[in-house]
C-alpha positions, -999 to +999 in steps of 0.1 A: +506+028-152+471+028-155+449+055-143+429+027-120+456-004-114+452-017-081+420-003-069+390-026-064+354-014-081+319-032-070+291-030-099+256-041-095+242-054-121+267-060-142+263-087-160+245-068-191+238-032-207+250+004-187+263-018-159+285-046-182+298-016-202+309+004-173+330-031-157+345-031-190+353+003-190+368+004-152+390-031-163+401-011-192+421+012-166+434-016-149+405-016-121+398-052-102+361-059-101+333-070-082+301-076-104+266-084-090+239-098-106+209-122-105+212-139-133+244-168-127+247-178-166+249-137-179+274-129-147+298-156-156+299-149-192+304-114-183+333-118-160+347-142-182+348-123-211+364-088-190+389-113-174+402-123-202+402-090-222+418-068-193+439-092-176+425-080-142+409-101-113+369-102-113+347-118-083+314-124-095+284-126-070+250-139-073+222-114-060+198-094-060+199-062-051+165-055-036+177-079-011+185-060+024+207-087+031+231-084+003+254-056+007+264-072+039+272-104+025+290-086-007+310-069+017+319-094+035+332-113+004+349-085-010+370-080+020+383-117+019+398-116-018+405-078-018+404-059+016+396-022+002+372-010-025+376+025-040+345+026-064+309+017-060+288+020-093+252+013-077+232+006-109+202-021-112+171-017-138+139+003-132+106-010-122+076-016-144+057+014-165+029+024-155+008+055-137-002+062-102-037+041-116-018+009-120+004+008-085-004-010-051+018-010-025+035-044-036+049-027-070+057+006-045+078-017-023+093-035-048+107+000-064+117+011-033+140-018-025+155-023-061+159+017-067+165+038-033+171+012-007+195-009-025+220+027-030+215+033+005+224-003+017+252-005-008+268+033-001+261+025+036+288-009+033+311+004+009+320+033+035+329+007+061+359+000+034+365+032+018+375+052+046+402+035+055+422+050+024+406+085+024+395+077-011+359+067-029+340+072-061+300+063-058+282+067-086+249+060-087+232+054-124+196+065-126+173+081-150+167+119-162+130+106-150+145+115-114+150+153-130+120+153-149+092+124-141+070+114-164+039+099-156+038+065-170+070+064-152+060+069-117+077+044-096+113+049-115+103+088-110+098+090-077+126+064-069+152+078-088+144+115-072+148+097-039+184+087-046+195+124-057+180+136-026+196+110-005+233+120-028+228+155-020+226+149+020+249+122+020+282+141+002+284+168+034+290+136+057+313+112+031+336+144+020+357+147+049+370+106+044+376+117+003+347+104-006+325+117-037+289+103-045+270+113-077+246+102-098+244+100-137+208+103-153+205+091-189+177+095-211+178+063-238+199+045-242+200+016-263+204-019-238+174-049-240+155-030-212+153+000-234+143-018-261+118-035-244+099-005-230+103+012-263+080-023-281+055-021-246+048+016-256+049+010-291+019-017-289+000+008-264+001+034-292-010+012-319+025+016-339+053-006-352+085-007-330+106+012-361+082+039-363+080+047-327+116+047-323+120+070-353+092+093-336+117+090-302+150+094-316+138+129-334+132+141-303+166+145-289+186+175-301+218+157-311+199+130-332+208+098-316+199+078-281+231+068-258+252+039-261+257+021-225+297+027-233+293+062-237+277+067-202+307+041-188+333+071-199+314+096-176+323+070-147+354+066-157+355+107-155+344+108-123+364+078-107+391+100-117+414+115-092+414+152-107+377+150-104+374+149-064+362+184-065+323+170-080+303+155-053+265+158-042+257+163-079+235+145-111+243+148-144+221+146-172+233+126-204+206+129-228+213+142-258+193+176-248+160+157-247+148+171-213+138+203-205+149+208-170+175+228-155 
């Protein structure tokens, strides 16, 4: 029997990269699924492709998750072909770069909806379904900017903090139902998105893509940025019954780059 047959897991976005790898991962274990995403094309071809590599059952809904109206309808969807859900893995991608200098409050909304409000929303539905079997795993994928902000990063910064603050107060009230919540906080790791912000900052510092990532990658102790699949296995370590004592916590999985406790 597989660690995770018969239980039900919601991912947002993932259709691609951390999100994607940590579906795959939770299928693996014999998990059903629930993927969101905004992009139709990349979520079918996702599903499709777990479906038929895990054998499990995948419902695959169009969204974004900025959208206040979402978790609700997601729900409400999940309870029809399911009727429980057991894991939330709240993930979606940060906002733009950029400093305190280049943000009105558009960009500051826009964060605040994809990045804080969206776990909030999410957590606050999957609780409805959770607590009828004592039992839930949210885990909540940020950034080690929430531990240590940066500032070209300010709205994922102060976004991301938000959400381990919110964890924190939350766990007190979601223990008592066997509920954990916790949140992972990668450095790099190496999906399109990361990729992406590595050319933008490349092109600001006048340098090649290569030789800025060269300059990146020698500054994590172990030598290496993350692979989305190895940040799927701390999920997977955390969905796991013999890890119900862990709640209201973030861990770092950076390779030693930050310097924060």
């Amino acid at each position: 029997m597989k660690k995770l047959a018969k239980k039900v897991a919601l991912v947002t976005g993932g259709s691609e990269g951390i999100g994607f790898s940590c579906a795959m991962s939770l299928a693996s274990e014999g998990c059903n699924l629930v993927l969101v995403s905004r992009d139709k094309k990349k979520l079918e071809k996702a599903s499709n492709k777990i479906k038929i590599k895990h054998k499990i059952k995948c419902l695959s809904i169009e969204g974004d998750v900025a959208n206040p109206s979402l978790p609700s309808q997601v729900l409400n969807k999940i309870k029809k072909k399911y009727n429980r859900l057991d894991i939330l893995v709240n993930n979606s991608g940060g906002p733009p770069m950029g400093s305190f200098f280049n943000q009105n409050d558009k960009s500051w909304d826009m964060a605040i909806d994809q990045n804080l409000l969206s776990v909030i929303r999410f957590t606050r539905s999957a609780f409805s379904l959770m607590k009828k079997n004592k039992f839930g795993r949210i885990i909540n994928i940020l950034s080690v900017l929430a531990k240590e902000p940066t500032p070209q990063m300010v709205l994922s910064s102060t976004t991301r903090a938000g959400v381990i603050a919110y964890s924190k107060s939350v766990s007190h009230d979601l223990g008592p139902y066997g509920i954990t919540i916790n949140n992972i906080c990668p450095g790099g790791v190496l999906t399109k998105r990361f990729e992406s912000l590595l050319i933008d900052r490349a092109k600001q510092l006048n340098k090649t893509t290569k030789e800025f990532l060269k300059e990146r990658t020698n500054t994590v102790p172990i030598g290496k940025f993350a692979k989305p699949n190895e940040i799927a296995s701390i999920v997977l370590f955390l969905c796991d019954k013999n890890s119900s004592i862990i709640t209201g916590t973030s861990l770092i999985a950076d390779g030693g780059q930050s310097k924060s406790l």
